[in-house]
C-alpha positions as CSV (number, residue, x, y, z in Angstrom):
1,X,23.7,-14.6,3.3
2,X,22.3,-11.3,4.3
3,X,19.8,-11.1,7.0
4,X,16.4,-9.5,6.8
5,X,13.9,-8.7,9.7
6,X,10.0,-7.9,8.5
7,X,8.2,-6.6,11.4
8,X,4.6,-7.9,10.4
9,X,5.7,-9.9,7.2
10,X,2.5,-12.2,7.0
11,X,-0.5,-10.9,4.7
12,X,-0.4,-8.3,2.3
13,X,2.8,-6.4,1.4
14,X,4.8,-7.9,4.0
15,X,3.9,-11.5,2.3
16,X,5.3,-10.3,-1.0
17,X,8.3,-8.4,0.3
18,X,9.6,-12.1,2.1
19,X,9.3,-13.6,-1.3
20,X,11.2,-10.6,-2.8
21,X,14.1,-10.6,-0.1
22,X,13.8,-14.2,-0.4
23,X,14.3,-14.1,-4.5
24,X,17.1,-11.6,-3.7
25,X,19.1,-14.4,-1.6
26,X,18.7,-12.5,2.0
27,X,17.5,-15.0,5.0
28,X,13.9,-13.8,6.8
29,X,13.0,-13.4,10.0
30,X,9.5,-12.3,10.6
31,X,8.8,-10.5,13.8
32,X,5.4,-10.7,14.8
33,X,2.6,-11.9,17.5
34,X,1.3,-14.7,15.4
35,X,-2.2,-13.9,15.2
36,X,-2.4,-14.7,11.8
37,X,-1.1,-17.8,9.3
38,X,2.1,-18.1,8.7
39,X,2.5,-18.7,4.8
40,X,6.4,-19.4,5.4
41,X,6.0,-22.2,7.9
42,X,8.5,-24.7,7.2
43,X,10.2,-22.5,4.7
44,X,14.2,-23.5,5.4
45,X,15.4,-19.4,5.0
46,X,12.5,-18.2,7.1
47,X,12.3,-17.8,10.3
48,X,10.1,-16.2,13.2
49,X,10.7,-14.5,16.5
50,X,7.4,-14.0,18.4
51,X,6.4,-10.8,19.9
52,X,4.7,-7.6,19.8
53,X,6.4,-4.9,17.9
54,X,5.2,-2.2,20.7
55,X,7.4,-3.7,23.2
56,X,10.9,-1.7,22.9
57,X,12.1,-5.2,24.9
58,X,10.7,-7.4,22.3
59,X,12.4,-4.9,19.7
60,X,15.9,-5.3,21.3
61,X,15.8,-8.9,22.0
62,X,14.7,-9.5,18.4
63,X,18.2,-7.3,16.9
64,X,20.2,-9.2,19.6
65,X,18.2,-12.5,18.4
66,X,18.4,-12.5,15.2
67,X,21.3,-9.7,13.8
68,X,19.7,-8.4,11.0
69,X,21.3,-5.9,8.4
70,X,18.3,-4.6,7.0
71,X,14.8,-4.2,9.3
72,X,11.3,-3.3,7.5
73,X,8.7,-2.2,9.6
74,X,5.4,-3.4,7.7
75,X,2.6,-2.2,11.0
76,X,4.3,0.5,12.4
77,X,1.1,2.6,12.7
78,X,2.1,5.7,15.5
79,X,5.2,7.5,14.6
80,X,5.9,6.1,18.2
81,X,6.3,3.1,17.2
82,X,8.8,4.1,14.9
83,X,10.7,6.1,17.1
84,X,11.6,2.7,19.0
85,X,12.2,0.9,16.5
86,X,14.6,3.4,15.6
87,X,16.3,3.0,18.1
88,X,16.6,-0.6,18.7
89,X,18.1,-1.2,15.2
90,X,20.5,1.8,15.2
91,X,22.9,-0.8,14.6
92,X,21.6,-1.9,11.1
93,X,22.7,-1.4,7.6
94,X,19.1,-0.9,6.9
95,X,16.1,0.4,7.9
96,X,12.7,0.9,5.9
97,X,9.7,2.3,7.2
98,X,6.2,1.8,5.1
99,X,4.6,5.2,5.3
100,X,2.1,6.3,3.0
101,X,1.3,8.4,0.1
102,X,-1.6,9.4,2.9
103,X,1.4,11.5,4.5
104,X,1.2,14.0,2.1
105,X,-1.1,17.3,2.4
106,X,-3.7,18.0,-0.1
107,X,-4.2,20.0,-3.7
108,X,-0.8,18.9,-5.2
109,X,-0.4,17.5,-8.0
110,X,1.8,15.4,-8.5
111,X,3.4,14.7,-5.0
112,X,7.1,15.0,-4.8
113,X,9.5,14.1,-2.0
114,X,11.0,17.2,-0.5
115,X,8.4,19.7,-1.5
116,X,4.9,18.8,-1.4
117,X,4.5,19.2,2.4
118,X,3.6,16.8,4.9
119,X,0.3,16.9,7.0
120,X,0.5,18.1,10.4
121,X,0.1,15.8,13.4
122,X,-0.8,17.0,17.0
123,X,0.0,14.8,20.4
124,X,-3.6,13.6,20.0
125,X,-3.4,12.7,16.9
126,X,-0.5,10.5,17.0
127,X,-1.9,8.2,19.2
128,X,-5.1,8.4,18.1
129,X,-6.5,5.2,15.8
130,X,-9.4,6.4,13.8
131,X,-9.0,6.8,9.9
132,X,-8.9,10.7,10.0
133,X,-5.5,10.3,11.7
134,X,-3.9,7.8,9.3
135,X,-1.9,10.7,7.2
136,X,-0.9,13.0,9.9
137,X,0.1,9.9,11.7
138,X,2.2,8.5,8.8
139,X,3.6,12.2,8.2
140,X,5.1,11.9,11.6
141,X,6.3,8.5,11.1
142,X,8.1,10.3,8.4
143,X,9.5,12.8,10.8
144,X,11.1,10.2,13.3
145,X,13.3,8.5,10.6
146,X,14.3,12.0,9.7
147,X,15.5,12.5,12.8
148,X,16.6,8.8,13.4
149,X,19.1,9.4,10.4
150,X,19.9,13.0,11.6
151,X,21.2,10.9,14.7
152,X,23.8,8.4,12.6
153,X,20.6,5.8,11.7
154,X,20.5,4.6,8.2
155,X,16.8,4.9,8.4
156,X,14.7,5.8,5.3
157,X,10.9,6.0,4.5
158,X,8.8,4.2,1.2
159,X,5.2,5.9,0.9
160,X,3.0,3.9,-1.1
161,X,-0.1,5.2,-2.5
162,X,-3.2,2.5,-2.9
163,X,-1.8,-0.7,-2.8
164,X,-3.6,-3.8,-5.3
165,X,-2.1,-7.2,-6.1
166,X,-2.7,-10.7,-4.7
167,X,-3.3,-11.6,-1.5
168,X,-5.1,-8.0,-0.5
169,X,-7.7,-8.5,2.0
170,X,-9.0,-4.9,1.6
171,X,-11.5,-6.0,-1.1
172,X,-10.8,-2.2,-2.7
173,X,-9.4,-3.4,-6.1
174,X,-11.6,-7.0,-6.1
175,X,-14.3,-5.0,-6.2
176,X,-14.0,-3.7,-9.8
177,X,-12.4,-7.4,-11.1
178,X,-15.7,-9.0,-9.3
179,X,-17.9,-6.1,-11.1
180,X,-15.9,-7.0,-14.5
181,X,-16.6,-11.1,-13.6
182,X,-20.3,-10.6,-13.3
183,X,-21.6,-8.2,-15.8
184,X,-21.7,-6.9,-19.1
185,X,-22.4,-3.4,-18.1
186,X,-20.0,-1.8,-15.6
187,X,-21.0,1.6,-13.7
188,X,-18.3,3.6,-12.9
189,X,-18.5,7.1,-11.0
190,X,-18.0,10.3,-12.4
191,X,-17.0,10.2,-16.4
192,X,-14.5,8.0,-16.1
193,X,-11.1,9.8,-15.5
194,X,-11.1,10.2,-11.6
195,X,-7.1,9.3,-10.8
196,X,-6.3,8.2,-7.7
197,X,-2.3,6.7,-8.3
198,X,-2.3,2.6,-7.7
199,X,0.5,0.9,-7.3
200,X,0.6,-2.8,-7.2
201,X,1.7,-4.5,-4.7
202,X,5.4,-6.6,-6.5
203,X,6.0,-2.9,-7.3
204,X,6.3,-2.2,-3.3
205,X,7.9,-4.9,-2.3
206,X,11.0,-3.9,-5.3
207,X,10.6,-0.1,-3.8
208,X,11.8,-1.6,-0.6
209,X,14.4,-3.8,-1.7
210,X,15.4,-1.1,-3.9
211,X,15.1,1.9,-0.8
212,X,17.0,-0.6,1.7
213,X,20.0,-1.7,-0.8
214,X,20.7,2.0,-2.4
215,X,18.5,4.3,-0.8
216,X,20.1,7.3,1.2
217,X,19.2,7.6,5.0
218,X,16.7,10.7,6.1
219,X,15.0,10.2,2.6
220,X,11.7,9.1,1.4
221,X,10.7,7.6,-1.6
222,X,6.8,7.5,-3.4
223,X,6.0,4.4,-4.9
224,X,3.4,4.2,-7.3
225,X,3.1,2.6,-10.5
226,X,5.1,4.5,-13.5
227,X,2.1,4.5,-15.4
228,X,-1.0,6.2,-13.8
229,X,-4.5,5.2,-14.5
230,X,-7.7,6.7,-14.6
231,X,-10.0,4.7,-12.7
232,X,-11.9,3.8,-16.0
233,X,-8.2,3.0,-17.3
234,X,-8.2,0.3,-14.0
235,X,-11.6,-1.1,-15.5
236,X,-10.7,-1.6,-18.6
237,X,-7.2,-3.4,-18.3
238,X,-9.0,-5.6,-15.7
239,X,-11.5,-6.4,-18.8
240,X,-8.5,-7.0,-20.7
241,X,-6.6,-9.3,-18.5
242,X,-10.1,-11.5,-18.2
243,X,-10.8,-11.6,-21.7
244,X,-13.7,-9.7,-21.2
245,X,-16.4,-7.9,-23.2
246,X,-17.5,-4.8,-21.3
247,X,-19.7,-1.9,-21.6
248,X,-18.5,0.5,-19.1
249,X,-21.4,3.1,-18.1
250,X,-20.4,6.2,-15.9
251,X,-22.7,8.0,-14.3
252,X,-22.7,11.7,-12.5
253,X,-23.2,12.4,-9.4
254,X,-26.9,13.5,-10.1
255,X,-27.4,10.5,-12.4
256,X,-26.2,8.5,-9.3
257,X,-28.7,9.9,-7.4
258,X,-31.4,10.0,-9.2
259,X,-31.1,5.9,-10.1
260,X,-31.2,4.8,-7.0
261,X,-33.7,4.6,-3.9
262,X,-30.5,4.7,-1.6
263,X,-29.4,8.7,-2.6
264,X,-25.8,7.0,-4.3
265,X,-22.8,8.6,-3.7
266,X,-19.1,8.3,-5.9
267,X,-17.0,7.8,-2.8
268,X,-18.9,4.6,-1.8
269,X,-17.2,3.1,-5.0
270,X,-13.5,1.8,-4.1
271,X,-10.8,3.5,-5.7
272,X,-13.1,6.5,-6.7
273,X,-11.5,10.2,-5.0
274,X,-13.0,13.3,-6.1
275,X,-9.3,15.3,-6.1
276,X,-6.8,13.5,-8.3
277,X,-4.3,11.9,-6.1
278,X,-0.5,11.4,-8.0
279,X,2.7,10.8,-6.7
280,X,5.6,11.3,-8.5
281,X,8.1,8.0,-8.9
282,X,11.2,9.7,-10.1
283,X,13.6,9.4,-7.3
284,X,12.7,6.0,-6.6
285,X,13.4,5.2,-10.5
286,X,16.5,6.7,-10.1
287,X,17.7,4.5,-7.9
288,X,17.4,1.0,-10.6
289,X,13.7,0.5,-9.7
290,X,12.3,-2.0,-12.5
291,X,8.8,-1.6,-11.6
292,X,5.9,-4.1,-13.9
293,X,3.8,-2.2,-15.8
294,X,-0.2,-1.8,-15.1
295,X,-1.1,-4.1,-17.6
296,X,1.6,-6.9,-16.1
297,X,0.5,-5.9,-12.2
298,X,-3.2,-6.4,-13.5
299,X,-2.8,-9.8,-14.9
300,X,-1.5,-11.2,-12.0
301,X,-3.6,-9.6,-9.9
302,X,-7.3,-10.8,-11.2
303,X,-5.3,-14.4,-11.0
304,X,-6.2,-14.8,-7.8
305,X,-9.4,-16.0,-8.0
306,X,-10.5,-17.1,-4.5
307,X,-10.2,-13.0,-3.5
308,X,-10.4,-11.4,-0.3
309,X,-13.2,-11.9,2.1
310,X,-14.1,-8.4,2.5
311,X,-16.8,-7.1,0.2
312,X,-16.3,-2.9,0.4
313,X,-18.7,-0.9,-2.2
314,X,-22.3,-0.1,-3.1
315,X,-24.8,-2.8,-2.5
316,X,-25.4,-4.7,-6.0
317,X,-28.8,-4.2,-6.4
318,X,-28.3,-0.1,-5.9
319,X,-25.8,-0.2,-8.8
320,X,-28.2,-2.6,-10.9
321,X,-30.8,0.2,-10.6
322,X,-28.3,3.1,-11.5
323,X,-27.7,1.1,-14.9
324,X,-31.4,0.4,-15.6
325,X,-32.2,4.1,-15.6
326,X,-29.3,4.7,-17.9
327,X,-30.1,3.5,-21.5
């Protein structure tokens, strides 16, 4: 049996990825501190080696520990992080880092491996952890396995754009299923056809397996769903899935405004980007990528009913007053 070390491994994509490599017959070991639940406890081919991922010691006892041939690293967040991991897994057959779809620069549509550039990132920046730094930091996450598999390492990159799916304690996509639970009428930004590329989250955890098992080191993959959305698309398959009967309303930026006492705003509605963001899947689907469609992803998504406990969006009442001034 093959052996697989997740770095992180525990809550979102990490969680889903186990039960992938774990479908796929590999043995787990998840590397992490153990702040959080383990839902693998007790699991016979799943195991756990304590420790924090930015210790390069903790990173070589773990390879020496456990022998992996494949290593994800799920929270490597500063492209120095993946420099030693890197280097402490030299050895393996495998390994994946998540970057993100983030990485990539603006005003290109869609975004392809190769030749949509990357975004810059300064000495600050890459040790810096506010938001603002997330792409540039990813980018040069990017830029260390390049040079990691320039060096013999069989080290390759998935970016992901927005992530949905069970178990996602952002809140971003519950938003809209909650909106579609509770009302009849449901506002949506703009006229409906903002894009910003989803992909759900059984669709990640395939890119990986995929990326790890027949991937070629120094490349990067995008993984989004095949089938891209417009964020009144997402609404309405969520209505579908439910068995609902919705009216969906959109609203302009000046109708926003004008509905509400609290000057409304589009971006303070998850999911909702006022450039189209789309990253092209076609080297990853040439590699035997099976992704589920939307309308599959969906479903299984707004099944999981007790959803995360962060609440991100507008307040309620704002939109409530949006759709009373709009007949």
């Amino acid at each position: 049996m093959s052996r697989a070390l997740v770095i992180g491994g525990t809550r979102f994509i990490g969680r889903h990825l186990v039960t992938e490599l774990l479908d796929a017959g590999y043995e787990v070991t998840l590397l992490n501190r153990g702040n959080h639940d383990n839902p693998f406890a007790g699991h016979p081919d799943v195991g756990q080696f304590r420790g924090d991922r930015t210790s390069g010691a903790t990173l070589d006892e773990a390879n020496e520990t456990v022998e992996p041939s494949l290593v994800v690293d799920c929270v490597a967040y500063y492209p120095g992080e993946v420099r030693m991991a890197t280097r402490a897994f030299s050895d393996v057959d495998a390994y994946v880092y998540i970057s993100s779809g983030s990485a990539y620069g603006p005003d290109h549509i869609p975004k392809r491996e190769g030749e949509t550039a990357l975004e810059p990132c300064s000495d600050d920046q890459a040790v810096d952890d506010s938001h603002a730094t997330y792409g540039p930091r990813k980018a040069e996450g990017d830029r260390a396995v390049f040079e990691a598999a320039e060096a013999g390492v069989r080290a390759m990159s998935v970016r992901p754009t927005i992530v949905y799916g069970r178990y996602d304690y952002t809140g971003r996509f519950n938003y809209w299923v909650d909106r579609v639970r509770e009302r009849e009428r449901v506002l949506v930004p703009g006229d409906g056809t903002n894009i910003h590329h989803l992909v759900a989250v059984e669709n990640v955890a395939r890119a990986i397996r995929t990326v790890a098992e027949e991937g070629t080191a120094g490349e990067a993959y995008n993984v989004g769903d095949h089938e891209v959305l417009t964020l009144g698309g997402v609404v309405d398959t969520i209505a579908d899935a439910l068995d609902a009967d919705i009216d969906l309303v959109t609203a302009s930026e000046r109708e926003l405004r004008r509905g509400s006492d609290s000057d409304l705003s589009p971006t303070e509605f998850p999911l909702y980007n006022p450039t189209p963001h789309i990253l092209s899947t076609e080297k990853l689907k040439a590699l035997g990528w099976d992704p589920l469609s939307p309308a599959a992803a969906i479903e299984r998504a707004v099944a999981w009913e007790e959803g995360p406990e962060r609440r991100p969006g507008p307040d309620p009442a704002v939109t409530r007053q949006v759709l009373d001034s709009i007949e």
